[in-house]
C-alpha positions in Angstrom: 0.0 0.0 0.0 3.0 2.5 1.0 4.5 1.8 -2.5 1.1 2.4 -4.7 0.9 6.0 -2.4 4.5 6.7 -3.4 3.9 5.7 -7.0 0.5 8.0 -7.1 2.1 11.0 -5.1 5.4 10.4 -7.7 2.6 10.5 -10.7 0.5 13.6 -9.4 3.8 15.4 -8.6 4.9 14.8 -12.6 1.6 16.1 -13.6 1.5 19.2 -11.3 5.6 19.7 -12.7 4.4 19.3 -16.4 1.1 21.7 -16.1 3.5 24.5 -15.2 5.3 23.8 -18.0 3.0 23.4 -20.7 -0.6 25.0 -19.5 1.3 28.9 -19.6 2.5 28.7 -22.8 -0.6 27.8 -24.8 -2.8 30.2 -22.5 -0.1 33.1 -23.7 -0.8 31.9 -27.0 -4.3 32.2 -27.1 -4.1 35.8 -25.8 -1.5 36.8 -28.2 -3.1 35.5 -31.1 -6.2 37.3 -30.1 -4.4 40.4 -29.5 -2.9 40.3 -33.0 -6.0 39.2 -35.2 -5.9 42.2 -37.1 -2.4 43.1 -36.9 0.4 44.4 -34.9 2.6 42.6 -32.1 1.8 41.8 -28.6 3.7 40.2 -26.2 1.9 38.2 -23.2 2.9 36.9 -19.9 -0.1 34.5 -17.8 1.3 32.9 -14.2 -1.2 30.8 -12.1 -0.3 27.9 -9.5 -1.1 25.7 -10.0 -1.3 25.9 -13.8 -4.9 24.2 -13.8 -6.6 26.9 -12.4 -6.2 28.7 -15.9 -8.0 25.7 -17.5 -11.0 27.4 -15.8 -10.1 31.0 -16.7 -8.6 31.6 -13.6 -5.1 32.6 -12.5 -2.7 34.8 -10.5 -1.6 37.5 -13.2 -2.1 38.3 -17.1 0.4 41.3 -18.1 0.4 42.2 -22.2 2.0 45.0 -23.8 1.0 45.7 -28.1 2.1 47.9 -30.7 -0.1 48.3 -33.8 -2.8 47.0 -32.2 -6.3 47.0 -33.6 -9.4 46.1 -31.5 -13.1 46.9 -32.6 -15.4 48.7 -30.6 -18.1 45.9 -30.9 -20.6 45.0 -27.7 -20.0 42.0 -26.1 -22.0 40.7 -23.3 -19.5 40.1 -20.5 -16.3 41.3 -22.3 -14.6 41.3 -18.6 -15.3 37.1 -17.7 -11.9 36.6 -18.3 -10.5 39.3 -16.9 -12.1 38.8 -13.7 -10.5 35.4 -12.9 -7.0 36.9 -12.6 -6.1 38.7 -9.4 -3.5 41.2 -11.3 -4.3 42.4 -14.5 -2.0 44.7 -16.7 -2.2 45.9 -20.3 0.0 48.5 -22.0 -0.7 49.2 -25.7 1.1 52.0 -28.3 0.9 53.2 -31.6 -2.6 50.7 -31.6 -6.4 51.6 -32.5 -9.5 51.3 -31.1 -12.2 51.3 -33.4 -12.6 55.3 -34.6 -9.7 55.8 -32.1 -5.5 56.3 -32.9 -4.4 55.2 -29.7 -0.9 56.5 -28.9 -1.1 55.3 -25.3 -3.8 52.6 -23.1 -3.4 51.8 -19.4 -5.5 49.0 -17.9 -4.8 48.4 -14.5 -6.2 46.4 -11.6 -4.4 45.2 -8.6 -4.6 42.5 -6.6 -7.4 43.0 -4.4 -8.7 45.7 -6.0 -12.2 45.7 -7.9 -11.8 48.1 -9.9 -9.8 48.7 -13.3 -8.4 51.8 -14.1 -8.0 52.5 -17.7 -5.7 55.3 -19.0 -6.5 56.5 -22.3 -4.2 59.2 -24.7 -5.2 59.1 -28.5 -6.7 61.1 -31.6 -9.2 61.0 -34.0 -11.7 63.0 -36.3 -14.9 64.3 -36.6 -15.7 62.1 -39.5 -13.9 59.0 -38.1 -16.6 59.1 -35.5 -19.8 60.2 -37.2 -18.6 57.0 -39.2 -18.5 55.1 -36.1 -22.1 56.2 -34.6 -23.4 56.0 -38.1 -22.5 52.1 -38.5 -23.3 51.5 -35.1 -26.5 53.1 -35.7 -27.9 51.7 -39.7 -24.8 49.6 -40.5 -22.5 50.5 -43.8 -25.6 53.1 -44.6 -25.1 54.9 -41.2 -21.5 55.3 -41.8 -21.9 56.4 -44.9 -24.2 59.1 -44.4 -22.0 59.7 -41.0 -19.2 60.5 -43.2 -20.5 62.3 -46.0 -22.6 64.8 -42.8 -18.8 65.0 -41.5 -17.2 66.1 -44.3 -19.4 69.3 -44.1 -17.6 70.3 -41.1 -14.4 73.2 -41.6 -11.6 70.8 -42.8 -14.2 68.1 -44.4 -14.3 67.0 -40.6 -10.6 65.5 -40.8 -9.2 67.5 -38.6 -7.4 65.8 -35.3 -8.7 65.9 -32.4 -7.2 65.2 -29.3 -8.5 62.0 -26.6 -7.7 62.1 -23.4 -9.6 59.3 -21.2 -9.3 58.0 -17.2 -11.7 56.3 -16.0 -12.3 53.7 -13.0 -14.5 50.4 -13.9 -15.8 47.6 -12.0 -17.0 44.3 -13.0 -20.9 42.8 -12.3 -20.4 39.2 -13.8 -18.2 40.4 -16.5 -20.3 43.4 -17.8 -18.4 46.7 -17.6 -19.9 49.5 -15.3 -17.7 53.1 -15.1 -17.6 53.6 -11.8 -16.1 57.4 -12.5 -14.8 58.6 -16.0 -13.4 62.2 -17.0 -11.1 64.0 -19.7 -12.0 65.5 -23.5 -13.2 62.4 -25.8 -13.5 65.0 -29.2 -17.5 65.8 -28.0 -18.3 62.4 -27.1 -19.3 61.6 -23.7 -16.5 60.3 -21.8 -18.9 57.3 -19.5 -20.1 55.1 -22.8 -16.5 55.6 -24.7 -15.0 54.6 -21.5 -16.8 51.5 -21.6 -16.5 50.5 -25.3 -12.9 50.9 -25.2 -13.0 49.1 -22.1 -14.7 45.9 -23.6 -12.9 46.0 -26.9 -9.5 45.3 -25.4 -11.1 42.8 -22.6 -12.3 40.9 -25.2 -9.3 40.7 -27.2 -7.8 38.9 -23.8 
């Protein structure tokens, strides 16, 4: 009996040894391929002991940093599930985009024992970029379409840059995104609902 609890302790030991090994890896995978969909390069680090607990979408810490970047701003139901399972989340992305958005710089924070994210945003875009986005978001490729061309009646045919310039806190209730708080100039948007699109399109890319 002492020998089969040896052998079975030996076993479980090798298969505790080899989850650390293997599980990470492929978990970092699925992120960065996620991340990079539509182009650009991340780069993705995912510790959890043991390693099984990421089999159920839980873990100690996800970090990823990005350049070029490109996320949609489409809704998702509980964009933050994933998230939420982790007790230290950091993202860092440059020179990326979020939908209308030319992100030159995104924070996402949350510490350990903390609820809520805090999500840095610094970026540019134009009138027309946006009345596209609304407009699509609104009647599809018509929307945009007529967002554009109602745009382009603006001084500079509504290209002109604008400056974004985002914080905002967000908490989690079962994965859906709630701004807690949200400030700074989002080019005549309201800072709350871009706060939480950007939000859930880089959550879901995770």
């Amino acid at each position: 009996m002492r020998r089969i609890a040896v052998v079975s302790l030996a076993v479980v030991a090798v298969l505790l040894v080899g989850s650390q090994i293997v599980i990470p890896p492929v978990a970092e995978r699925e992120v960065r391929d996620r991340l990079e969909e539509h182009g650009g390069h991340a780069d993705v680090s995912v510790s959890a002991f043991p390693a099984l607990r990421l089999l159920a979408g839980d873990g100690s810490s996800l970090e990823a940093s990005g350049t070029g970047i490109r996320v949609d701003l489409a809704p998702e139901d509980r964009p933050l599930e994933r998230l939420d399972g982790f007790d230290r989340v950091k993202v860092a992305l440059t020179d990326s985009a979020a939908g209308p958005i030319a992100l030159d710089r995104l924070r996402l924070v949350r510490q350990k024992g903390e609820r809520a994210y805090r999500l840095r945003v610094a970026g540019r875009t134009t009138p027309r970029e946006v009345a596209r986005f609304l407009g699509s978001r609104a009647a599809g490729p018509l929307g945009a379409l007529f967002g554009a061309v109602g745009a382009s009646q603006l001084p500079g045919g509504g290209r002109t840059e604008l400056p974004v310039r985002l914080r905002a806190m967000l908490e989690s209730h079962d994965g859906r995104v709630d701004v807690t708080t949200a400030s700074g100039s989002v080019a005549g948007l309201p800072a709350e609902p871009l706060a939480e699109l950007v939000m859930a399109a880089v959550a879901q890319r995770l």
